[in-house]
N, CA, C and O atoms as CSV, one atom per row, in Angstrom:
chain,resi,resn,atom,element,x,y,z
A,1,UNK,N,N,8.635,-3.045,-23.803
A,1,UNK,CA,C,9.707,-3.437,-22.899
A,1,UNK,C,C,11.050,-3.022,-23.488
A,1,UNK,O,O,11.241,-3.032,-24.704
A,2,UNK,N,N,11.961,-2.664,-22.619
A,2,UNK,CA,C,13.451,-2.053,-22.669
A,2,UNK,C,C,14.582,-3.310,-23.518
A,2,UNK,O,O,15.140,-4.227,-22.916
A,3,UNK,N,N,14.692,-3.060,-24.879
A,3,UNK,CA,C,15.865,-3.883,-25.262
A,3,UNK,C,C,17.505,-3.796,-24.713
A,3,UNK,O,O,18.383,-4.647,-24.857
A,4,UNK,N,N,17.590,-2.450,-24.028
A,4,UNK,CA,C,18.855,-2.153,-24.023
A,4,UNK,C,C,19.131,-2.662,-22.573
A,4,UNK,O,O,18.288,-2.433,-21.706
A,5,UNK,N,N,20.186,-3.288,-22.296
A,5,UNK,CA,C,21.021,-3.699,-20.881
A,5,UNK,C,C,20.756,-2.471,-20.177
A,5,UNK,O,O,20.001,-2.469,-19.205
A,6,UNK,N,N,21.332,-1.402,-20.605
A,6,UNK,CA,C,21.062,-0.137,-19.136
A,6,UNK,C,C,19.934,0.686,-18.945
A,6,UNK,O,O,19.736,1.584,-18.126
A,7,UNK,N,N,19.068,0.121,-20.046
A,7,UNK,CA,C,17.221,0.309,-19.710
A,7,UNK,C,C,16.715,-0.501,-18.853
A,7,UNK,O,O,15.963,-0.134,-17.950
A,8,UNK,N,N,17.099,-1.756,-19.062
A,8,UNK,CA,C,16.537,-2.724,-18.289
A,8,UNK,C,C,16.905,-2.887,-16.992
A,8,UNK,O,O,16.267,-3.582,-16.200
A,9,UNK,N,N,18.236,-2.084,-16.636
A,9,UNK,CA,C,18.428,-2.046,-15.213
A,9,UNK,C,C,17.641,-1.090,-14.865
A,9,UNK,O,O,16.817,-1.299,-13.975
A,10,UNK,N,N,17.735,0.260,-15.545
A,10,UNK,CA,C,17.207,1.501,-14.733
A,10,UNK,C,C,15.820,1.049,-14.146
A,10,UNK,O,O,15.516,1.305,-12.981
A,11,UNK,N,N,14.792,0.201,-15.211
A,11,UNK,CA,C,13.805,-0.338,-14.717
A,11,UNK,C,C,13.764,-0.882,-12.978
A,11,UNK,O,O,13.284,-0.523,-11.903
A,12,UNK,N,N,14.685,-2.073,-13.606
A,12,UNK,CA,C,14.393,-2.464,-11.717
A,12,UNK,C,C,15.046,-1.633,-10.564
A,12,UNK,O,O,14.955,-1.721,-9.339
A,13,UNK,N,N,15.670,-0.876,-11.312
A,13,UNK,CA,C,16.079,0.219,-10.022
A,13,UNK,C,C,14.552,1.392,-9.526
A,13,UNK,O,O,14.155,1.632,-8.385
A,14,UNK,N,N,14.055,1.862,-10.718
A,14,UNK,CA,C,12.906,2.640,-10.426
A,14,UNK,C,C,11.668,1.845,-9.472
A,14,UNK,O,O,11.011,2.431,-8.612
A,15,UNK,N,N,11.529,0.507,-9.804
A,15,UNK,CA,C,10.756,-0.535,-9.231
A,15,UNK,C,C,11.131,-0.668,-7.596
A,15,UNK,O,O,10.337,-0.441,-6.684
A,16,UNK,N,N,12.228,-0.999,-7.477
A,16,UNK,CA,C,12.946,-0.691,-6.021
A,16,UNK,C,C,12.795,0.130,-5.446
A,16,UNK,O,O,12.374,-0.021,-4.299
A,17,UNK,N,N,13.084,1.485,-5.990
A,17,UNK,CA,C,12.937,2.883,-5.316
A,17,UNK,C,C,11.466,3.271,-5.192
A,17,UNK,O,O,11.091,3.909,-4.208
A,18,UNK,N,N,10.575,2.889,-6.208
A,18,UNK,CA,C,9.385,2.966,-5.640
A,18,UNK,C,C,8.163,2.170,-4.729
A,18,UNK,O,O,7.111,2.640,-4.295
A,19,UNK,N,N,8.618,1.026,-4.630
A,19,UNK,CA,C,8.362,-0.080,-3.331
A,19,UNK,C,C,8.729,0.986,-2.001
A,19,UNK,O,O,7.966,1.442,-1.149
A,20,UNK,N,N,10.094,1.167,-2.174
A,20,UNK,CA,C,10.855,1.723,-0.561
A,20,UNK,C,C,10.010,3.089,-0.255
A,20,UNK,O,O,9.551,3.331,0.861
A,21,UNK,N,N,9.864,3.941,-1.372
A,21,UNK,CA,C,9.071,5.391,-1.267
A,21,UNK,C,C,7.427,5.123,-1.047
A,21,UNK,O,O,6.637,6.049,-0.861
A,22,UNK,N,N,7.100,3.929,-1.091
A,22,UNK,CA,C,5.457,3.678,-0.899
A,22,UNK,C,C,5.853,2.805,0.315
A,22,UNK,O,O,4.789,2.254,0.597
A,23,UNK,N,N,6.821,2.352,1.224
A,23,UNK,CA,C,6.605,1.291,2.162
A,23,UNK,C,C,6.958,2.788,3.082
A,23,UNK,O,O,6.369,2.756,4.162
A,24,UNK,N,N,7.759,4.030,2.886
A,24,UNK,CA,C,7.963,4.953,4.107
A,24,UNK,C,C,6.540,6.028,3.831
A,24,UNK,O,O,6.586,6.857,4.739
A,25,UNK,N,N,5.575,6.252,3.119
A,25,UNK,CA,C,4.686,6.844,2.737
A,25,UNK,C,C,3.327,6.380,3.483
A,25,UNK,O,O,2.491,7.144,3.965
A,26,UNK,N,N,3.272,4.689,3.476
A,26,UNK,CA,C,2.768,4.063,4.172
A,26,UNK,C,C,3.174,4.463,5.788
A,26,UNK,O,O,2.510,5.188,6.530
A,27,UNK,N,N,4.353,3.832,6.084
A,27,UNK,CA,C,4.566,4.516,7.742
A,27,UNK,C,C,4.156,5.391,8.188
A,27,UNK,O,O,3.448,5.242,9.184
A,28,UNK,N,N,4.408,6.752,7.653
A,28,UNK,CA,C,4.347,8.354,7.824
A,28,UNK,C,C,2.391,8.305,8.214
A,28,UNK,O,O,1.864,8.700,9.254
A,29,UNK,N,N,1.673,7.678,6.966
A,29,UNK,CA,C,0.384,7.595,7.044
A,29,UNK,C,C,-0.469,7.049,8.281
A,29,UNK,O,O,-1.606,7.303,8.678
A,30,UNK,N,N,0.544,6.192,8.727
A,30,UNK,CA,C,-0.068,5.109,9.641
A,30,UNK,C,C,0.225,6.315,11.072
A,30,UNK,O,O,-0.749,6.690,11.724
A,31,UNK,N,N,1.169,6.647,11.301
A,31,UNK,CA,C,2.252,7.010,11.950
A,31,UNK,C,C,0.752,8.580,12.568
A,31,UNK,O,O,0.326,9.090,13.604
A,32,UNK,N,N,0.579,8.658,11.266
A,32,UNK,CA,C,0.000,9.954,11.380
A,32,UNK,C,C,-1.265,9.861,12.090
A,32,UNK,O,O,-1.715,10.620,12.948
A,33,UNK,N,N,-1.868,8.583,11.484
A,33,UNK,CA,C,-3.431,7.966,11.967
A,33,UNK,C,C,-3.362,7.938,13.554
A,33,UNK,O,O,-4.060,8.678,14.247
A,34,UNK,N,N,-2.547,7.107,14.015
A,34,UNK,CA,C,-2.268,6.927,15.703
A,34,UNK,C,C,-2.051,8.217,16.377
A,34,UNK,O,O,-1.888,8.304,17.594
A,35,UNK,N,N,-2.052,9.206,15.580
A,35,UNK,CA,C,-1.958,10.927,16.515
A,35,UNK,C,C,-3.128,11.218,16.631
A,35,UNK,O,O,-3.668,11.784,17.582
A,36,UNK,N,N,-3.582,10.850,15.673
A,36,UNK,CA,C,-5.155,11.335,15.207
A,36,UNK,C,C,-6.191,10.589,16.256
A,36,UNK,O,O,-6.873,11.140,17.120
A,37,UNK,N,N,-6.119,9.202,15.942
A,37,UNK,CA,C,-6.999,8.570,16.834
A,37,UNK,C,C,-6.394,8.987,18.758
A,37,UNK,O,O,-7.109,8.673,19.710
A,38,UNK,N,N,-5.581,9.410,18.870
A,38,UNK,CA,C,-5.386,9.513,20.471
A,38,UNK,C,C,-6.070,10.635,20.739
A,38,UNK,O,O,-6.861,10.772,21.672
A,39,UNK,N,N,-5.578,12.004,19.377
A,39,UNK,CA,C,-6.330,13.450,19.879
A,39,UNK,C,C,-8.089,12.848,19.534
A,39,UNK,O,O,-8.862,13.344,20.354
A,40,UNK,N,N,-8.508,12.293,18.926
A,40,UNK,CA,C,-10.058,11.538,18.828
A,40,UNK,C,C,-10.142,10.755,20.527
A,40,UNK,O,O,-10.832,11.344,21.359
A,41,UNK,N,N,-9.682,9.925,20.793
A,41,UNK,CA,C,-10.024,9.408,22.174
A,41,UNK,C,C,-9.490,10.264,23.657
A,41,UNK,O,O,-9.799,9.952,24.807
A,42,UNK,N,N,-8.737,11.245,23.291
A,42,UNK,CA,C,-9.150,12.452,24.164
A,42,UNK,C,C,-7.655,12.131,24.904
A,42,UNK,O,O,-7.306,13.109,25.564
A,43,UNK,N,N,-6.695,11.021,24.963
A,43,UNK,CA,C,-5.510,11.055,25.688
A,43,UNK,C,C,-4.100,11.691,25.334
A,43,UNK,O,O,-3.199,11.145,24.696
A,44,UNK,N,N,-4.102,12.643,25.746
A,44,UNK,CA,C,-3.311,13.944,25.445
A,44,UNK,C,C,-1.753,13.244,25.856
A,44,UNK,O,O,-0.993,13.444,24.909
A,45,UNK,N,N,-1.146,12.578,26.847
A,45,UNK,CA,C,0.186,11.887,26.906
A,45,UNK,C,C,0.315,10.598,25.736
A,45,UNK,O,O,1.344,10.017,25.388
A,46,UNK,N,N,-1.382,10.327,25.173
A,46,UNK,CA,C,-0.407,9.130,24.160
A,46,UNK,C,C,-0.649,10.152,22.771
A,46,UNK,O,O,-0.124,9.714,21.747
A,47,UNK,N,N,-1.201,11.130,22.672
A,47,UNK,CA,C,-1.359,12.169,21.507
A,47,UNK,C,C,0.161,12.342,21.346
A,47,UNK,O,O,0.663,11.803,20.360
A,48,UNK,N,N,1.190,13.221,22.429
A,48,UNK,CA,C,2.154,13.566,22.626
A,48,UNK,C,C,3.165,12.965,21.975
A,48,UNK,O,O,3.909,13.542,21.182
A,49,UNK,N,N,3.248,11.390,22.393
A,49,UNK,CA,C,3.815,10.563,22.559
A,49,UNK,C,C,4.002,10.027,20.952
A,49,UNK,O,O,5.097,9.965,20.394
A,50,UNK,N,N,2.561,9.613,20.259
A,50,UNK,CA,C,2.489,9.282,18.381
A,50,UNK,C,C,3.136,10.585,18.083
A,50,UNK,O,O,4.282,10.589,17.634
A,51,UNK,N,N,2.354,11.927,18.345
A,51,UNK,CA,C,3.173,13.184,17.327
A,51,UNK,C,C,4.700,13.168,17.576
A,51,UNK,O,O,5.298,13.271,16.505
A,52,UNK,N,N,5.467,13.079,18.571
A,52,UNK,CA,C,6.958,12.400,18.536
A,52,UNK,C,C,7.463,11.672,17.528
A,52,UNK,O,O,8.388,11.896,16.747
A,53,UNK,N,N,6.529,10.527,17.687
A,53,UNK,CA,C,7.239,9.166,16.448
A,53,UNK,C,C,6.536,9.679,15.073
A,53,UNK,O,O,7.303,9.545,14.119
A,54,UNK,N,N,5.519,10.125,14.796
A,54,UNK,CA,C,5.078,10.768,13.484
A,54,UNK,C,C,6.284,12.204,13.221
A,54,UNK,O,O,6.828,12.386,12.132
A,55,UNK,N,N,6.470,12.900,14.174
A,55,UNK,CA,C,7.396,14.173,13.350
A,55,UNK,C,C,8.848,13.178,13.340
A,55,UNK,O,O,9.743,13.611,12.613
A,56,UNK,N,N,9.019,12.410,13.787
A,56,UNK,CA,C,10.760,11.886,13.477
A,56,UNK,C,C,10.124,11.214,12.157
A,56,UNK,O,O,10.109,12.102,11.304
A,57,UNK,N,N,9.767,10.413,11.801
A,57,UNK,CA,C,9.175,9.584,10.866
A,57,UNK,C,C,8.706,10.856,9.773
A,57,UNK,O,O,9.620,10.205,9.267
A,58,UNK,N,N,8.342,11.723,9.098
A,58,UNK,CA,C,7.872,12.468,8.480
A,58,UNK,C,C,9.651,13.583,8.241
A,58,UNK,O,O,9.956,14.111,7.172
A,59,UNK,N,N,10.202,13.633,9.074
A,59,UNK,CA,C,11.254,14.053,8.846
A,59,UNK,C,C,12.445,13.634,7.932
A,59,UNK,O,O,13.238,14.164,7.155
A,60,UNK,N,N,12.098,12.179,8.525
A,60,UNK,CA,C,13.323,10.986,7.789
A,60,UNK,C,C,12.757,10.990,6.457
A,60,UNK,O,O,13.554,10.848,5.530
A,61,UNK,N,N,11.460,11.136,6.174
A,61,UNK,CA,C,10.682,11.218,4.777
A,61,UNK,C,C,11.349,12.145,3.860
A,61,UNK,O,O,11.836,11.916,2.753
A,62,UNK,N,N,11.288,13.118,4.456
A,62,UNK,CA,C,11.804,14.223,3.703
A,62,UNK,C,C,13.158,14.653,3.740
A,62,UNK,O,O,13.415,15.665,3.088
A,63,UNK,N,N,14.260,13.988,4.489
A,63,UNK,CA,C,15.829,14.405,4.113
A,63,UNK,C,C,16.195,12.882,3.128
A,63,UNK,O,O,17.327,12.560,2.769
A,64,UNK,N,N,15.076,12.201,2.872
A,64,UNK,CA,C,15.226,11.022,2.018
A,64,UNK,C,C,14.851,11.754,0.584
A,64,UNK,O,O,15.305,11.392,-0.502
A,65,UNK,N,N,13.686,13.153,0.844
A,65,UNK,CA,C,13.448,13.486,-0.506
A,65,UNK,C,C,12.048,12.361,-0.927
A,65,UNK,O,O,12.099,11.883,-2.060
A,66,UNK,N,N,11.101,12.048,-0.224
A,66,UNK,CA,C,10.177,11.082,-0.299
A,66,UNK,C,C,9.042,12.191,-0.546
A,66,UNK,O,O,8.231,12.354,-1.459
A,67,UNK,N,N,9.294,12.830,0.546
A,67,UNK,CA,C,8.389,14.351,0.797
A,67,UNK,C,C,8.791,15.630,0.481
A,67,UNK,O,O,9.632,15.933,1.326
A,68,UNK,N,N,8.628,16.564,-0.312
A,68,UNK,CA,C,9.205,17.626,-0.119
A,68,UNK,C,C,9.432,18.676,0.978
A,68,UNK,O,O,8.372,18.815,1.589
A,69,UNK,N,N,10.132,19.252,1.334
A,69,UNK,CA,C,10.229,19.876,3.139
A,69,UNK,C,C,8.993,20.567,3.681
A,69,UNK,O,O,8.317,20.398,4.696
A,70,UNK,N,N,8.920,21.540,2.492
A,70,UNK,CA,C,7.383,21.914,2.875
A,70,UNK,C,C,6.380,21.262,3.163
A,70,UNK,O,O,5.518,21.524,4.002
A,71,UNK,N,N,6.480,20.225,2.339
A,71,UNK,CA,C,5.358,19.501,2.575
A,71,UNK,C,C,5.028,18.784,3.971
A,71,UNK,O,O,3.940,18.626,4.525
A,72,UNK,N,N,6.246,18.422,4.338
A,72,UNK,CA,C,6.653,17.784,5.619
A,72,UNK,C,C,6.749,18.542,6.628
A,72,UNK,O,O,6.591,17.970,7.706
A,73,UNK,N,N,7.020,19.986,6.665
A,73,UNK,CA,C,6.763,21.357,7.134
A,73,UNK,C,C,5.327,20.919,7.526
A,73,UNK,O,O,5.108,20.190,8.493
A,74,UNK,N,N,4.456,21.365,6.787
A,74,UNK,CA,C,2.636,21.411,7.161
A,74,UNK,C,C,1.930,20.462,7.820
A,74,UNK,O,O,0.929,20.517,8.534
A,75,UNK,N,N,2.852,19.303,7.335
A,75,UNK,CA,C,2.077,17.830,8.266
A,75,UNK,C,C,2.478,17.683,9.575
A,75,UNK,O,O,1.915,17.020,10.446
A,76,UNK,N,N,3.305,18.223,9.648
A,76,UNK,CA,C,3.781,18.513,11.288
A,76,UNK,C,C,3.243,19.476,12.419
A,76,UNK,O,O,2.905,19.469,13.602
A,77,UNK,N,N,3.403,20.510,11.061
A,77,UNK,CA,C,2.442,21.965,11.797
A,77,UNK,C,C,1.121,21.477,12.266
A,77,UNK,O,O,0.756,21.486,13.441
A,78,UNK,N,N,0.335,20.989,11.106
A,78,UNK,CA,C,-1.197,20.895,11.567
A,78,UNK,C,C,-1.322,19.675,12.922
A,78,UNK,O,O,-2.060,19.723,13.906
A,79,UNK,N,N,-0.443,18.757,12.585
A,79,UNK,CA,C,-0.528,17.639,13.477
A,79,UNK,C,C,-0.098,18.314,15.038
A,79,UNK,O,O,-0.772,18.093,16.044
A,80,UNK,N,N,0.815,18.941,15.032
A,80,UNK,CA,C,1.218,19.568,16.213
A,80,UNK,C,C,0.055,20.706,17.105
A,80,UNK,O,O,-0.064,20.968,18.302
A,81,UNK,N,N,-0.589,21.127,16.019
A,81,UNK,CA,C,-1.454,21.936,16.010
A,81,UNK,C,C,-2.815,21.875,16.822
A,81,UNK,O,O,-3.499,22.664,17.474
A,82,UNK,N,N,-2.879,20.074,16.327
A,82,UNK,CA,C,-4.322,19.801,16.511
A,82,UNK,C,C,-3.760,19.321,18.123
A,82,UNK,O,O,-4.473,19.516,19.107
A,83,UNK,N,N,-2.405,18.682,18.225
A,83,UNK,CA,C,-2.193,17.927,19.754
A,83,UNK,C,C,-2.310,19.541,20.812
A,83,UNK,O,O,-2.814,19.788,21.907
A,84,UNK,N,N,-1.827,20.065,20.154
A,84,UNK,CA,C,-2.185,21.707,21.444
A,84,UNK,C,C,-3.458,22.017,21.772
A,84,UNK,O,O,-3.922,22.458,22.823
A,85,UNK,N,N,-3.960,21.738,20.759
A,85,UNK,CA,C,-5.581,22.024,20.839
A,85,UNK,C,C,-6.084,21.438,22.494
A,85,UNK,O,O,-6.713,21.980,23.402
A,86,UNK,N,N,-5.529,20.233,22.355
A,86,UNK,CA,C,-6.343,19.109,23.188
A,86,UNK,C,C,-6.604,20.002,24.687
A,86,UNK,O,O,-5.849,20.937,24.954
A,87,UNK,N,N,-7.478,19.706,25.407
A,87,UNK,CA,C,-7.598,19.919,27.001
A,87,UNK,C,C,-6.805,19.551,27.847
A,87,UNK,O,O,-7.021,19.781,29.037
């Protein structure tokens, strides 16, 4: 454990920042699941509708720096990808 006063803050600052980066990591995940399960149950207006709130949500990820762009780039692509697919 950190003896020094400005160790011991940086601590609970890293603790903070990584709660907030696992509570929007979580969203994005969830966010992502509900695209998935609509293109799985075949309804192409609520597919539409999650990939909307998943690419804003995956975006905010990454001008936060949670995600790297690319990375946030591909999860969009494929997700977008798979909603075109649909019939």
């Amino acid at each position: 454990m950190a003896n020094i006063k400005s160790a011991k803050k940086r601590i609970n600052v890293i603790e903070k920042k990584t709660l907030r980066n696992k509570m929007v990591k979580t969203k994005v995940k969830t966010m992502v699941k509900y695209v998935e399960e609509a293109i799985e149950g075949g309804d192409k207006k609520a597919a539409e509708a999650a990939l909307k709130a998943a690419t804003s949500e995956i975006s905010k990820a990454a001008s936060k720096g949670i995600y790297h762009k690319n990375t946030a780039a591909r999860k969009v692509s494929r997700l977008t990808l798979a909603v075109n697919k649909m019939a």
